[in-house]
VMD Tcl script that draws the C-alpha trace (Angstrom):
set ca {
  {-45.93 18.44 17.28}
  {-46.58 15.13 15.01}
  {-46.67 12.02 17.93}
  {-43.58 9.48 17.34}
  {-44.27 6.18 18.50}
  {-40.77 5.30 18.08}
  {-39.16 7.83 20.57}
  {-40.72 9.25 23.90}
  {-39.42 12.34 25.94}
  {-39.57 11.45 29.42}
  {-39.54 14.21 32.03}
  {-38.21 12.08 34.64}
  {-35.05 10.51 32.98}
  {-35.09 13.67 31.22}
  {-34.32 11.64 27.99}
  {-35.70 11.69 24.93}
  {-35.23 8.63 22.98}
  {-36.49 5.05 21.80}
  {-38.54 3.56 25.29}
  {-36.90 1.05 27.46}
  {-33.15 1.62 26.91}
  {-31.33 0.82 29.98}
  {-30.68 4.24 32.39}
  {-26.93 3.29 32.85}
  {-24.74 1.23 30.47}
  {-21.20 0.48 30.40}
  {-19.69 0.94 26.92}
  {-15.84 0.51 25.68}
  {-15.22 3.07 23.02}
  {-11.72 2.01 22.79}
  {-9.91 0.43 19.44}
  {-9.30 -2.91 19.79}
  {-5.46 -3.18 20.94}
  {-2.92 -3.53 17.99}
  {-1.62 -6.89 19.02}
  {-0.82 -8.13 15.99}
  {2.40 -6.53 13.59}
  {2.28 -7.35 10.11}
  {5.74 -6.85 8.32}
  {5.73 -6.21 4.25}
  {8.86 -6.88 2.64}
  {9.09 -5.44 -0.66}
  {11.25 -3.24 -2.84}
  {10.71 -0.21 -4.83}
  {11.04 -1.82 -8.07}
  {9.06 -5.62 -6.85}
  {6.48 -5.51 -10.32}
  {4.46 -8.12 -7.76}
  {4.21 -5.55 -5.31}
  {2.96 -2.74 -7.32}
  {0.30 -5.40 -8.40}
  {-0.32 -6.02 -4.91}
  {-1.55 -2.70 -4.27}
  {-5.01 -2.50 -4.59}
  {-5.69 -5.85 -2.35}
  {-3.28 -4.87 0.55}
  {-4.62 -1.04 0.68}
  {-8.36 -2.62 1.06}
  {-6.70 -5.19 3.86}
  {-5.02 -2.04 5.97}
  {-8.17 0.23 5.25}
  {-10.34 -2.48 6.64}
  {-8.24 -4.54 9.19}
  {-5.90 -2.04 10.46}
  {-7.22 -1.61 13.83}
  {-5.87 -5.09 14.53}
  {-2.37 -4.80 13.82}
  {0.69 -2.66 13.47}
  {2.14 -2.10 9.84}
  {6.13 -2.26 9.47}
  {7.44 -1.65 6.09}
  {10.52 -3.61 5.20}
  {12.85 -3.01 2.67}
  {14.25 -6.47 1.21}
  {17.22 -4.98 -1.45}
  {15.56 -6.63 -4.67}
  {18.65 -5.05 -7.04}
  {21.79 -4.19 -5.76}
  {23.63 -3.85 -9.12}
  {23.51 -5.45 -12.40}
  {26.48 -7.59 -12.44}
  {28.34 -10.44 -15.13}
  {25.93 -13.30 -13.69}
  {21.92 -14.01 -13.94}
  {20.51 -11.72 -11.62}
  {16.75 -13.63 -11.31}
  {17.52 -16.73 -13.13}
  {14.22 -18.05 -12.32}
  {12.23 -15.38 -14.27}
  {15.02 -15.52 -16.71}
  {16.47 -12.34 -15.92}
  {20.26 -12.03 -16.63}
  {20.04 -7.95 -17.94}
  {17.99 -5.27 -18.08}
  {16.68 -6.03 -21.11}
  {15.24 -8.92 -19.77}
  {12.95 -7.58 -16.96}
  {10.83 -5.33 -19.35}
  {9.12 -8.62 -21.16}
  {8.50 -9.67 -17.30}
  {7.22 -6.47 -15.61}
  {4.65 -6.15 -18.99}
  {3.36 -9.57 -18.26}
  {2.90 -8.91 -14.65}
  {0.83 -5.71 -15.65}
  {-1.30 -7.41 -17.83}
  {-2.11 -10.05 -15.76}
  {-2.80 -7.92 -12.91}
  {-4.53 -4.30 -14.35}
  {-1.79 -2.36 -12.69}
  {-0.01 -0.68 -15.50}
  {3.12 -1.21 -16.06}
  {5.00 0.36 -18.83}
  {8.40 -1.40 -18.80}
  {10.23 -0.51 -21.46}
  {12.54 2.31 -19.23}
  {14.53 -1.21 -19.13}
  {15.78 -0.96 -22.92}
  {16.74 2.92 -22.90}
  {17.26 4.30 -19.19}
  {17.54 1.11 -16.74}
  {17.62 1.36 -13.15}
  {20.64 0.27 -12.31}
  {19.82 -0.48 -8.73}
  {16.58 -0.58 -6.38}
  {18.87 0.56 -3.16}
  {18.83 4.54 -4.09}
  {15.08 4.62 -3.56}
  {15.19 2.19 -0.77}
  {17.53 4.18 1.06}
  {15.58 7.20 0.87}
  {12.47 5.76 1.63}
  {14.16 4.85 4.97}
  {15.55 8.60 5.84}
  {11.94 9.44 5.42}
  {10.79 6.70 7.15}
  {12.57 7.83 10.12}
  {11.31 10.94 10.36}
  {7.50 9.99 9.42}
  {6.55 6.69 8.30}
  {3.31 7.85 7.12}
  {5.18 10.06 4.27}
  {7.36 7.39 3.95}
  {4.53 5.22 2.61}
  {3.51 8.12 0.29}
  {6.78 7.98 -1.44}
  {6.75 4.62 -1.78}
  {3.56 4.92 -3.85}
  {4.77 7.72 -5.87}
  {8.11 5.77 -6.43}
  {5.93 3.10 -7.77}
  {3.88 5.13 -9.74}
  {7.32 6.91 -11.35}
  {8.72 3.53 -11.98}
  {5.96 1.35 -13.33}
  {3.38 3.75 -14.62}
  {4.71 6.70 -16.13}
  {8.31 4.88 -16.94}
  {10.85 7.19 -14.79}
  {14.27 5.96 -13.16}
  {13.52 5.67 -9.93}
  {17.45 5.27 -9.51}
  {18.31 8.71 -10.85}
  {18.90 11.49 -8.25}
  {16.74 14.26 -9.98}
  {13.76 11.55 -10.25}
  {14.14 11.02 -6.52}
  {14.44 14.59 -5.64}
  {11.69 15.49 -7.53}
  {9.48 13.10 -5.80}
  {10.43 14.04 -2.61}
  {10.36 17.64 -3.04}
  {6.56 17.21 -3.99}
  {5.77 16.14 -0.46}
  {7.07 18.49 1.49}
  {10.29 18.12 2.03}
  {14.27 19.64 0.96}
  {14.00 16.51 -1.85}
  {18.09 17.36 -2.31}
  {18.49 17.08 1.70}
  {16.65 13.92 2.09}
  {18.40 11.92 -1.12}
  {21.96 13.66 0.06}
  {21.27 12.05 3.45}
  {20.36 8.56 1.89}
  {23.73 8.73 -0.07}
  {25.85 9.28 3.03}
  {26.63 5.76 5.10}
  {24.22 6.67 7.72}
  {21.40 5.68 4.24}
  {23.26 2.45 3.80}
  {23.09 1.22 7.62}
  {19.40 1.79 8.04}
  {18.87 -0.04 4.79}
  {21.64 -3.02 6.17}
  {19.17 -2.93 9.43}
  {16.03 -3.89 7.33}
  {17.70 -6.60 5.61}
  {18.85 -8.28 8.20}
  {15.04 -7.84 9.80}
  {14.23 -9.26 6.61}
  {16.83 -12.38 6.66}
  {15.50 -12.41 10.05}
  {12.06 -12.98 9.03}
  {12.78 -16.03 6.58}
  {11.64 -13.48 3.90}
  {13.31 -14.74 0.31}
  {10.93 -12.78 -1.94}
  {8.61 -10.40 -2.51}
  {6.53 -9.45 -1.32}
  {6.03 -11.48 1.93}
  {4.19 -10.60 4.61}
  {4.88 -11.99 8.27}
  {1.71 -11.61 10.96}
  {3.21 -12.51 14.20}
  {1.12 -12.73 17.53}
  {2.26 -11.77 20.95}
  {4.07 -14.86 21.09}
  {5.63 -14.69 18.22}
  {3.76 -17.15 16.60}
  {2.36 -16.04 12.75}
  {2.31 -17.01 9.82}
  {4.14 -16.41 6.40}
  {2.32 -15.08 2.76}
  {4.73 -15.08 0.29}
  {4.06 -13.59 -3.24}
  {0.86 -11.30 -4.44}
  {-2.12 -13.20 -3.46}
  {-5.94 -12.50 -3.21}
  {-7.73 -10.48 0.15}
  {-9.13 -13.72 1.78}
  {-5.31 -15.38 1.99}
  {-4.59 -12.52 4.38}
  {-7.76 -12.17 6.25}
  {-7.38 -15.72 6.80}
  {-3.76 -14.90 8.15}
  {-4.67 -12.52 10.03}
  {-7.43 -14.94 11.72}
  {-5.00 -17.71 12.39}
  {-2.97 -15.39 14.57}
  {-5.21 -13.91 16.41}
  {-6.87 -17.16 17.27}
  {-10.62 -16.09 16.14}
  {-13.15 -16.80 14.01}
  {-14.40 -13.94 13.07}
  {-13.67 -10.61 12.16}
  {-15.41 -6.78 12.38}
  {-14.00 -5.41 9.13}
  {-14.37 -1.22 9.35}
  {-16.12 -0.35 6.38}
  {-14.75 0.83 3.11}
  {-13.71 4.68 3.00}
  {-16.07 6.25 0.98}
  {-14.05 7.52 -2.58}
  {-14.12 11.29 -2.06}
  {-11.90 10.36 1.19}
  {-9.97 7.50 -0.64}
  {-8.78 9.79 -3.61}
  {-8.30 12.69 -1.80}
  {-5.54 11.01 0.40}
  {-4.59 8.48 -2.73}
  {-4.30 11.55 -5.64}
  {-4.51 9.01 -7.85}
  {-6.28 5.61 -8.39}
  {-6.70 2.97 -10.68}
  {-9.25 1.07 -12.33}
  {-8.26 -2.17 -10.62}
  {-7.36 -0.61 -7.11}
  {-10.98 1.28 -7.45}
  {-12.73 -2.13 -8.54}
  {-10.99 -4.41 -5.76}
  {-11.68 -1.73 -2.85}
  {-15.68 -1.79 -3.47}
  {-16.33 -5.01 -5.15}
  {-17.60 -3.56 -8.83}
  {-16.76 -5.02 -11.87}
  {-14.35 -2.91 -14.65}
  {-17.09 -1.27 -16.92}
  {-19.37 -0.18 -13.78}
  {-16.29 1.26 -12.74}
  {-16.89 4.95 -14.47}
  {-20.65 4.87 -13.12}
  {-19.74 4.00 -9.92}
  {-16.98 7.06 -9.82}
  {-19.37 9.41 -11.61}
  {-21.97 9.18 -8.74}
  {-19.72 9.67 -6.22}
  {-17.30 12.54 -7.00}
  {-17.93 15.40 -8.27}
  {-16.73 16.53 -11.59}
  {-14.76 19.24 -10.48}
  {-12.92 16.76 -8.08}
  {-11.28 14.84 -10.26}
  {-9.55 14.11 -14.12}
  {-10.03 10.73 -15.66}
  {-6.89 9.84 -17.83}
  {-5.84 6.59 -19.46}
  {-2.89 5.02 -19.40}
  {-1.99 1.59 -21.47}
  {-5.44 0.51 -22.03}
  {-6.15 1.13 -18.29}
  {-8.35 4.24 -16.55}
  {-6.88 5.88 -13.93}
  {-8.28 8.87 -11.91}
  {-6.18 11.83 -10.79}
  {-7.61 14.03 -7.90}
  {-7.53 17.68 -9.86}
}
mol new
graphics top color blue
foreach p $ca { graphics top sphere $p radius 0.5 }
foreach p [lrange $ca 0 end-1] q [lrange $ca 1 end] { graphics top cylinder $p $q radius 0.2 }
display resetview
């Protein structure tokens, strides 16, 4: 056998490995306690949200350990109504929030098609709230999934998010009776879960979204309010713990990322590993296999499906 003068089996220790390592060591294995929780308010329909996306999945996927993620559901649209609904984006119809959710997209890269609002409106963002809570209750990790495919219905691919047979649909495709769930939002039971968040919300100080709220053991925090870049909530999330540092985990590799995802886009692709747009196919290309995936392209924007 070749002679390693890195390692050295020693018949005494009976260990064979680099020389001098200590014969007993104590070692914490443990996750660092979740001290922290981190509430998201948002809604369904919140076009700052969905371009929120890629830079809040990179902030869980690296930060999580430290804190405990509660999804809030703020009640963005309750009904269109006689008066200005978002007076401050100049929103007083329907019509009005297409121009607004197409700027958003193409400020951002997260596609957003829009123009649902001037043939098929949603006429409220409470159905899909609602159901996201009945899920919620029985597994908030789904619950997240159909927020994302919500999204995805909504802003990419243009569906009413509002309409029962959108809602089913969605629902049925992960896992569940998608009738039984969207019956049980409609019922009053729906309503008072949704009532709870918003008065966690109004509870919060949380006026728009999306805000997130770190708060500390001592309920001490502090308050992000609109889409903003990954350092603004590292930074957060430094301020209430009361360090300077951090030990960020390290990005999930993208066979893992799109296999739990199903589908990605440019941006949230280019934002989780720090590549620029047109390394963006290389990048994918030496990482996945062919047969693992279907590029597509959708409003000037590539997107990646999981096949």
């Amino acid at each position: 056998m070749a002679n390693n003068d890195n390692m050295i089996c020693d018949l005494e220790t009976g260990v064979c490995g680099v020389p001098g390592g200590d014969e007993l060591q104590v070692i914490d294995l443990n996750k660092p306690k979740k001290t922290i929780d981190l509430y998201y308010v948002t809604d369904p329909i919140c076009s700052h949200c969905w371009a929120l996306e890629p830079v809040l999945r990179r902030f869980v996927e690296q930060y999580g350990d430290y804190f405990n993620v509660h999804t809030v559901m703020g009640g963005l649209l309750e009904k269109w109504g006689g008066g200005p609904v978002d007076p401050a984006n100049g929103i007083s119809g329907p019509a009005d929030v297409a121009g607004h959710w197409q700027e958003v997209g193409q400020q951002t890269r997260m596609p957003i098609d829009g123009t649902l609002w001037y043939s098929n409106p949603v006429h409220s963002s409470y159905p899909p709230s609602r159901v996201f809570k009945v899920i919620q209750k029985q597994n908030e990790a789904l619950a997240g999934v159909f927020l994302r495919r919500a999204r995805e219905a909504v802003f990419a691919f243009n569906q009413n998010i509002a309409d029962k047979n959108v809602l089913i649909d969605i629902v049925n495709k992960l896992g569940f009776d998608g009738e039984d769930i969207v019956n049980k939002a409609e019922l009053p039971d729906g309503q008072q879960l949704l009532d709870e968040d918003f008065s966690l919300a109004a509870s919060l100080g949380a006026r728009g979204f999306p805000t997130i709220i770190m708060v500390n053991e001592e309920n001490k925090g502090v308050k992000i309010v609109g889409g903003r870049p990954l350092e603004y909530y590292i930074s957060g999330l430094k301020q209430v713990l009361d360090v300077e540092e951090l030990e960020p985990k390290q990005q999930p590799a993208l066979s893992g990322l799109l296999e739990k995802e199903e589908l990605l886009f440019s941006k949230e692709i280019e934002v989780m590993y720090d590549i620029e747009k047109e390394d963006v196919n290389e990048f994918v290309e030496k990482r996945l296999s062919s047969e693992a995936y279907q590029a597509k392209e959708l409003l000037g924007e590539i997107y990646f499906v999981k096949k």
